[in-house]
N, C-alpha and C positions, 0 to 999 in steps of 0.2 A: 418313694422307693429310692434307696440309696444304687450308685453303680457300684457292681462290685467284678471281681477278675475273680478266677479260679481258685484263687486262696483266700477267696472270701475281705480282701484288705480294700477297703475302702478307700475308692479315689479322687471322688469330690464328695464334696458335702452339698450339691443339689440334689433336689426328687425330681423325678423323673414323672410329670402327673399322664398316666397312661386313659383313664378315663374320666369324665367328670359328666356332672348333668347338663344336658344341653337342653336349655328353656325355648319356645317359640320366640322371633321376634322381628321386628321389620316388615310386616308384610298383612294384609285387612285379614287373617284369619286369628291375629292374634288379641288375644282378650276373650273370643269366643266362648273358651273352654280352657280354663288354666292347667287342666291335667294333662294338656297338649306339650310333650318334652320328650324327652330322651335321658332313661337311666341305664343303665349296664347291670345286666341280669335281673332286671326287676319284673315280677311278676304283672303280668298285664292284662291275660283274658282268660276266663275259661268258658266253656260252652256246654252245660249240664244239657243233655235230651233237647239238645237243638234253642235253648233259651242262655244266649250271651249275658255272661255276669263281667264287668267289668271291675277290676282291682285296682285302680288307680284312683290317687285323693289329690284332691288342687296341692298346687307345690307350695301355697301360702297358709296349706292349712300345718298347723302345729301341735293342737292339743288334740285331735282325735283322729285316729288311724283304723282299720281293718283291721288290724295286726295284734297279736298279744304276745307280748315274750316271755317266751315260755323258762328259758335259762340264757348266758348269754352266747347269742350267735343264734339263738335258737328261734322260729318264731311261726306261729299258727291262726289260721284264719276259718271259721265257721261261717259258710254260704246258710243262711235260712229262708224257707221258702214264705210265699206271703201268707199260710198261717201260723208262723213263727214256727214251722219245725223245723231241725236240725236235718241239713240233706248233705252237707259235704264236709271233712275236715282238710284243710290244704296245711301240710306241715313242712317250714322250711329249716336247712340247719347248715349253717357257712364254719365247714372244718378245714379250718390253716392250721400251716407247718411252720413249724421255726424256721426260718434260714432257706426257702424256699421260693421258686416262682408261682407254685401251685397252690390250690384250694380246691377243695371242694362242695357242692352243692347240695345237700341230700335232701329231695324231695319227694313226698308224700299225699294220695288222695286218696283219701279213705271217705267209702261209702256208708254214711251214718242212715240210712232207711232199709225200710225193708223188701224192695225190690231193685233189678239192676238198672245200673245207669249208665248211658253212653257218657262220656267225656273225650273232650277234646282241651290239649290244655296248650294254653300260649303263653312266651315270657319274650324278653328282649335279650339278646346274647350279649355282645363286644357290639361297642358304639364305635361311634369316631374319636380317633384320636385328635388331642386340641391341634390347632392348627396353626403350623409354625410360619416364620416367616420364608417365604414362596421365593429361590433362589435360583441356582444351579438344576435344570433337571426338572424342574418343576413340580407340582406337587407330589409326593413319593410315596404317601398314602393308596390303601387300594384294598378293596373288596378279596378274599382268598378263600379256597377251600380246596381241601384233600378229598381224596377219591380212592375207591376200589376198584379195579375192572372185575368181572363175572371170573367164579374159579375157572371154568373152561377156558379162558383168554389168559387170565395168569393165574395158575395154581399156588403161587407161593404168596399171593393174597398183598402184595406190596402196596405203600400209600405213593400215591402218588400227587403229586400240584404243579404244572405249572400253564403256563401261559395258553396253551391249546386245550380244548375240550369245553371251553370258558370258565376255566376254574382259577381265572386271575381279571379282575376288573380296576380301571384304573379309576380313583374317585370321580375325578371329572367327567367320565363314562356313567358313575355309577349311580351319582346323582344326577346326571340330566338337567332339562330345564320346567323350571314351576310352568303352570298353569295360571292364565288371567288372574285370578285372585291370589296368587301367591301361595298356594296349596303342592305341593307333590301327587303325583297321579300313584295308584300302586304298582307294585313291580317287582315279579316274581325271581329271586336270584337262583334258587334247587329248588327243582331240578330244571335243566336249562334245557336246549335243544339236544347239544351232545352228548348231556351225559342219559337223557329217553334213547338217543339213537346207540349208545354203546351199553347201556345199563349197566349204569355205573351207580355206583352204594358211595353216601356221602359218608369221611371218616372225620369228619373237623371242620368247622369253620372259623375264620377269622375278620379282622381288621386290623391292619398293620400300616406303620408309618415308617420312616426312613431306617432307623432301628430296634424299633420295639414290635411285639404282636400280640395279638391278646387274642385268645384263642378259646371258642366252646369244644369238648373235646366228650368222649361217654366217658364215663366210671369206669378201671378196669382192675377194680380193685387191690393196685399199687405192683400187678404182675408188669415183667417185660419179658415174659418169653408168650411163646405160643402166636396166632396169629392175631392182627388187632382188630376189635370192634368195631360197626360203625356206628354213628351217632344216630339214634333211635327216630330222630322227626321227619316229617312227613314230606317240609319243605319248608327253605329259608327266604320268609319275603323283607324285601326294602320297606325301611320304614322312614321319609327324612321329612325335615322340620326346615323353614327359612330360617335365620339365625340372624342378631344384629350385628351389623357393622363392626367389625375389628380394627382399627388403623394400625395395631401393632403385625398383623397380619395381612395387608392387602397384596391383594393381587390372590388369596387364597380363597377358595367357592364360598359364593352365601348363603349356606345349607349345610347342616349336620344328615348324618347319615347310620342308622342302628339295625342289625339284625333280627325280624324277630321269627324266634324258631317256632314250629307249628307241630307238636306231633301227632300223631294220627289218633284217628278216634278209636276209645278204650272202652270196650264192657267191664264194669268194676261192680264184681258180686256185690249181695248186700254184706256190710259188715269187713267185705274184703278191700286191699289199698293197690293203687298204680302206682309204682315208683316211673318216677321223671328225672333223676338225678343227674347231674352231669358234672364234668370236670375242667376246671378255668386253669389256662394259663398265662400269666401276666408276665412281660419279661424281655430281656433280649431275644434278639433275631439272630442267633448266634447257634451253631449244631452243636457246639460244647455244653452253651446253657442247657438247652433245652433236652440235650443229651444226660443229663444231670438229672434231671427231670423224671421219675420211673414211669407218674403216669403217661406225660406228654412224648418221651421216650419210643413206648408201648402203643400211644397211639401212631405216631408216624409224622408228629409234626414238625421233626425237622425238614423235611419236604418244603415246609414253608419259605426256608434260606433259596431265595431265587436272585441272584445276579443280573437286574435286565432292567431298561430305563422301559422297556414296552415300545410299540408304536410299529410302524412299519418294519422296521430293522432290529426288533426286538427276537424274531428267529434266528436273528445272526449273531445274537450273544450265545454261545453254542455252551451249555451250563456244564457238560463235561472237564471243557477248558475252564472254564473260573472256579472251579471246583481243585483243577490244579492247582490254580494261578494265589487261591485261597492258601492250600496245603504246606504248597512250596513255600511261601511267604509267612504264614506262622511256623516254620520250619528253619527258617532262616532268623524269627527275630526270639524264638525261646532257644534255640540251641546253640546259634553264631552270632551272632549280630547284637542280639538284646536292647536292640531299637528300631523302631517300624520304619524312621527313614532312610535309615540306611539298609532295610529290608528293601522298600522300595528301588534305591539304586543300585542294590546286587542283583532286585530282580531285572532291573532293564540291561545292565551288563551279560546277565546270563541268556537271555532272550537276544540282544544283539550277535552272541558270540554262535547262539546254534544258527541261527541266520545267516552268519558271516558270510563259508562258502557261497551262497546264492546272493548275495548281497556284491560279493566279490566280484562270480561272474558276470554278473548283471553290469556294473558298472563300466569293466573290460568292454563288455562288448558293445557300449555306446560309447565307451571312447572310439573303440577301434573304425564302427561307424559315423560317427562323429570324423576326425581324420579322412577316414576312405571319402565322406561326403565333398568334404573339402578340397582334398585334391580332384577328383572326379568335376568338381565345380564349372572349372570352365569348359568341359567339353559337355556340359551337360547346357550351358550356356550358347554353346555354338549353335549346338539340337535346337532352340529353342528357338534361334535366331534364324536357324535355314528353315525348321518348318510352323514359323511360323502363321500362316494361311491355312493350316491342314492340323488342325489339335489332335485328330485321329493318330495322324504318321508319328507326329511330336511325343505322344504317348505311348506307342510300340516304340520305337529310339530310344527313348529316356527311361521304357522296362529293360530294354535288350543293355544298355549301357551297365544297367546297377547288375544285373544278371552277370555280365562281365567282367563287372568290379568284385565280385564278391557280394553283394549287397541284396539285401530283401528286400521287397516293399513291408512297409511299418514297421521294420526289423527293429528302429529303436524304440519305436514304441512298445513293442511287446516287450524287448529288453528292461526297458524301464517300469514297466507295470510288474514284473516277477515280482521282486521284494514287497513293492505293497501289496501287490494281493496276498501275499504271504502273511504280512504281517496287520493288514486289517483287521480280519479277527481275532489278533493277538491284542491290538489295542481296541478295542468293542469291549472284550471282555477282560480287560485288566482294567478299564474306563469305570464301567461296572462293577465291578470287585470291588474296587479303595474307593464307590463312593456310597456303598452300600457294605462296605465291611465294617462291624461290630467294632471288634477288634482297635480301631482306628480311632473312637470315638475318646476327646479328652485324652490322647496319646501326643503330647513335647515331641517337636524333633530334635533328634543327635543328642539325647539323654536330656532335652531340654538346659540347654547350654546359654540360649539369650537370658531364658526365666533365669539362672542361675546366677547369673552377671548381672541383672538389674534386678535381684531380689525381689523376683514375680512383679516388676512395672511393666515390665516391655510385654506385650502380647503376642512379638512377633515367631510365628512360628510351634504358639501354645497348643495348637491343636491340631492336627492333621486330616481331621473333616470336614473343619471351617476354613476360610480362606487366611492368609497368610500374616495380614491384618501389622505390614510395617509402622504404620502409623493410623491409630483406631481414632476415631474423630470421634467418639462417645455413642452418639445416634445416627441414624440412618435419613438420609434422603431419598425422591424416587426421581430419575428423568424420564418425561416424559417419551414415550417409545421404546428407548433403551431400557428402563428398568422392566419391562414388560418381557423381556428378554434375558436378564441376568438378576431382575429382583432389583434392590436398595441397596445404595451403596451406604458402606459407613465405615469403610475405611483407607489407605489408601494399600493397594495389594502390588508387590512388586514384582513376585514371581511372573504373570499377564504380562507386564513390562518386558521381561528379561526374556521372557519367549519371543516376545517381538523383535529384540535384535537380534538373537540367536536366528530365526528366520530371514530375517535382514541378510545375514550372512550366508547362513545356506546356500539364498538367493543368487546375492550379487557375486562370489566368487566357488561356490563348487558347484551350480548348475549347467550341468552338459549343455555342450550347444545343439543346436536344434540340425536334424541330419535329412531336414530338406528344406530347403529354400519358402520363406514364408513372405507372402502378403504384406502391402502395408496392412489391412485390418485386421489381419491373423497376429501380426506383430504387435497391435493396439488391444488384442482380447489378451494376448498373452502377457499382458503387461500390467493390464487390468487385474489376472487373476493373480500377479504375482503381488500386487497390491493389498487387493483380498486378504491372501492369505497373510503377509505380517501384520494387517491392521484387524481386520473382520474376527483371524481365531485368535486371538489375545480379547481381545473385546467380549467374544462368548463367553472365554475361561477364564474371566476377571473374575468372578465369584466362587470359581469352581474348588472344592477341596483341596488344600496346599498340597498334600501326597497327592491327588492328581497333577496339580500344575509339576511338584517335583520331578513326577515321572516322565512328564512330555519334555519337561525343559530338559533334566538326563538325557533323555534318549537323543533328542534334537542336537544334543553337544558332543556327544558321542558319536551323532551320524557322521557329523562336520569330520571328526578326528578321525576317524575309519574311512570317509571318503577322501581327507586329505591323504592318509596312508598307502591308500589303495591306489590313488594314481600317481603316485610318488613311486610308486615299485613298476608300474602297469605302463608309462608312458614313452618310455627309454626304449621297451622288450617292443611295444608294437609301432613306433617307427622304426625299429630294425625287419620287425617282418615287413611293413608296407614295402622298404625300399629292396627286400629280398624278393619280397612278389614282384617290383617292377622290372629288377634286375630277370626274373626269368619271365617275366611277358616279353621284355626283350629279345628273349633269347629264341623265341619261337614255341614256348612250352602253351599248352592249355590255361584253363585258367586255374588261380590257385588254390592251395584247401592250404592249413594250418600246420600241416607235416612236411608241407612243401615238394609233395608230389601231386605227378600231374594225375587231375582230374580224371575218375572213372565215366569216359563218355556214356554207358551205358545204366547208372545207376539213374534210379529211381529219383524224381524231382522232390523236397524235403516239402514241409507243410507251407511255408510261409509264400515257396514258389508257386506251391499249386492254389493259393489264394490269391499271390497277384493276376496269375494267369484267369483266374475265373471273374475276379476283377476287371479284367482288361476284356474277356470275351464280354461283361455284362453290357461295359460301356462302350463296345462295339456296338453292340443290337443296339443300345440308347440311341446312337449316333445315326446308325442305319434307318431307326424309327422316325426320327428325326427328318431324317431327309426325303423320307418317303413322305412323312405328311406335309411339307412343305412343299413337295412335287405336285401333291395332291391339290392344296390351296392354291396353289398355280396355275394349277387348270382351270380349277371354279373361277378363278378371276377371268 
């Protein structure tokens, strides 16, 4: 399958192999039974009146099949019973589109006797996609399915998929671990526990990998209005195989994994047929594709498009947002920009700029704390030194002091914490987005300007999915430990690098100073994490998507210039207010507020006060307990 963009214009000349046969191998079950594999959408059981006919022929066999083709794409299969009579016709017919993701299935059981017959029929849906090399993020592949809720819960019948209900499983979840002999145990995917406890109707299954999805879907006869079907089976069980050894693939599972769909058992008159048909979609992960799509469309499988690496903090990719963060940013690179990286860094400019305000105040007021700390220093010093003996007295003094200074307990810290909690789940789910956006895939940065200058030699920069790849060493090595963590290196990437100094800097000249007096060990953790971080995240995101490294390194450059700006305007205005507040502590006034009137003695104490204060009573009682049971031990002696 070639990639193609919205006007259909060819942008590489690779295929894209979304499915292939996956043979048994590596493991004592194999040789057992050669018809032991995995095909994509291949007919595999049916169950006439409770007696299992199996459909599958060794994969070494060549010259005789079940199957007769009947015309091409067309193809039919006569079950006979052991006195050679005709009891079932199984008729299959694979109808493709020009220029399309889609195909479809049309299948057929027609009952050739003269009484009715139960059926029950099984096939294999979407397998595993091949498996790439294991990087960034880890494996990205992952079990998926659409849902209906019951019309009383949602009347408008919407598809829905994601992460909650278990209608999202990550492969390594979904394959598990073998059995002594190297077998897979079975294991039921639909209906799960959530979807018995909400009754929920399955509309689509899939298998999807980082950008592609292949997806079983029902027939809907090429409608896209009205509400959508859901897909007819009964239940979707796991079906996986051990597989051999890849070395172009390590670090990825040693097991393939295939859908096989089950539908429910069919009375079929004599003479009369069940259709089983259903509808495949092969293709990007992309809501324009598959919006393209009339069947896939109509079913609801862009639901499938989910923004989210999974795992614990997989709630906190909040899909509203990268569903913006998607919008925005194909908005930026078809209408203005007309290149993805420079999409990328209009988006962190535009992102920095609504933040600003909050970004602004935040920094203000740990300078201003920052400062107030300092000056307050030695008398907070003296505190320390008269009561010393007494940590209780030392710690009412040293409230009542900052109380006086203006000052809150953790005042900087919460100050400091505004912006990024703001902006965590801004980067969670822009994280997500560029490294899971279609879009991005085989996209040059900056009109691909190095390609152009070294007439396609240089790689640096060729792709925006892949890593930035300065100097590509041809093949890939693995270090022990660390590749287990960022995958195989094979090239040398310098975007990782360039974050590293950029944090360097952050570091050592715009990080506020600390606005309480710290510990030697507190001064040894802090020093540590400040290590961490230029060494530890450059090291994680050495593999990581060059539009992601772009975005973090932007942003990180940008913070520097904003936070240089900010106290460049910010520094001057509040040592004029500190020394206007000492000027009127001098003078007899209260204490001071930011208008430079005196304090209303009667208001209401603000949050952070009423936190120290419940703070200080906690570690009262501490103290108090404290001395009581030492009173107590004291006696017993």
């Amino acid at each position: 399958m070639c990639i193609r963009d919205s006007s259909q214009k060819v942008l590489t000349d690779e295929r894209q192999v979304l499915q292939q046969i996956e043979r048994v191998g590596g493991s004592a079950i194999a040789g057992k039974d050669s018809r032991i594999g995995l095909t994509a959408f291949s007919a595999k059981r049916i169950v006439i009146d409770g007696v299992p006919v199996d459909l599958g022929v060794p994969f070494a066999e060549t010259t005789s099949t079940f199957w007769r083709e009947v015309s091409p794409g067309e193809f039919e299969a006569t079950i006979i019973s052991g006195e050679d009579d005709a009891v079932l016709r199984i008729s299959r017919k694979f109808v493709l589109s020009p220029k399309s993701y889609e195909f479809t299935i049309e299948q057929r059981l027609e009952n050739l006797t003269d009484r009715k017959l139960s059926v029950v029929w099984h096939q294999l849906g979407p397998i595993d996609h091949p498996a790439e090399v294991v990087r960034y993020g880890g494996d990205p592949r992952a079990v998926r399915f659409g849902f209906i809720a019951p019309l009383a819960v949602d009347p408008s019948q919407t598809v829905q998929s994601d992460a909650r209900s278990g209608s999202m499983v990550h492969h390594q979840d979904a394959l598990g671990t073998p059995e002594a002999n190297g077998a897979f145990a079975a294991r039921t995917f639909w209906p799960n526990a959530a979807s018995q406890r909400h009754s929920l109707s399955l509309a689509w299954a899939a298998m999807t990998s980082r950008y592609f999805t292949v997806a079983a879907e029902p027939v809907l006869g090429g409608t896209t209005g009205g509400a959508p079907r859901t897909l007819a089976v009964q239940k979707v069980e796991r079906v996986a195989i051990p597989t051999p050894p890849n070395a172009a693939s390590a670090g990825a599972p040693a097991g393939a994994i295939g859908l096989e769909l089950v539908w429910p058992a069919t009375d079929i008159a004599p003479g009369a047929a069940a259709d089983v048909s259903l509808t495949v979609y092969a293709g990007p992960t992309s809501k324009r594709a598959i919006q393209s799509q009339p069947q896939s469309a109509a079913a609801g499988l862009a639901t499938v498009v989910l923004y989210t690496f999974g795992g614990p903090c997989g709630f906190c990719t909040f899909q509203t947002l990268t569903g913006l963060l998607r919008d925005f940013m194909v908005l930026l690179h078809d209408y203005v920009l007309f290149d993805w990286a420079l999409a990328v860094i209009a988006l962190v400019v535009c992102v920095r700029t609504i933040l600003h305000p909050v970004t602004r105040w935040s920094q203000i007021k740990m300078l201003r704390s920052g400062k107030l700390m300092q000056k307050m220093a030695p008398k907070q010093k003296a505190i320390q030194e008269k009561y010393k003996d007494d940590p209780e007295t030392m710690r009412r003094e040293v409230a009542r002091l900052m109380q006086e200074e203006g000052m809150g307990a953790g005042a900087g810290m919460v100050m400091g914490c505004v912006p990024a909690l703001l902006q965590t789940p801004i980067w969670m789910a822009l994280s997500a987005t560029l490294y899971f956006l279609f879009e991005l895939r085989h996209q040059g940065a900056f009109f691909g300007i190095f390609q152009t200058l070294s007439s396609g030699k240089w790689g640096f920069f060729a792709d925006l999915a892949e890593p930035d790849r300065f100097i590509s060493f041809g093949s890939g090595f693995r270090i022990p430990l660390l590749s287990g963590l960022m995958g195989p290196i094979d090239g040398l990437n310098v975007m990782p690098l360039l974050m590293g100094v950029v944090f360097y800097v952050q570091q050592k000249y715009l990080s506020p100073p600390p606005t309480t007096q710290m510990s030697k060990e507190q001064e040894q953790q802090m020093k540590m994490m400040k290590i961490m971080t230029v060494i530890l995240f450059p090291l994680m995101m050495y593999n990581a998507p060059s539009g992601l490294a772009l975005y973090f390194f932007t942003n990180s450059s940008l913070g520097i210039l904003e936070s240089r700006w900010i106290r460049a305007k910010a520094e001057k205005r509040i040592e004029a207010d500190i020394a206007a507040r000492e000027v009127r502590a001098a003078s007899g006034k209260s204490k001071w507020d930011r208008k430079g009137k005196p304090a209303n003695p009667a208001r209401k104490p603000g949050l952070l006060e009423r936190l120290s204060k419940l703070a200080e009573e906690r570690q009262k009682m501490m103290d108090e307990a404290k001395k009581l049971q030492a009173r107590k031990d004291k006696g017993k002696r």
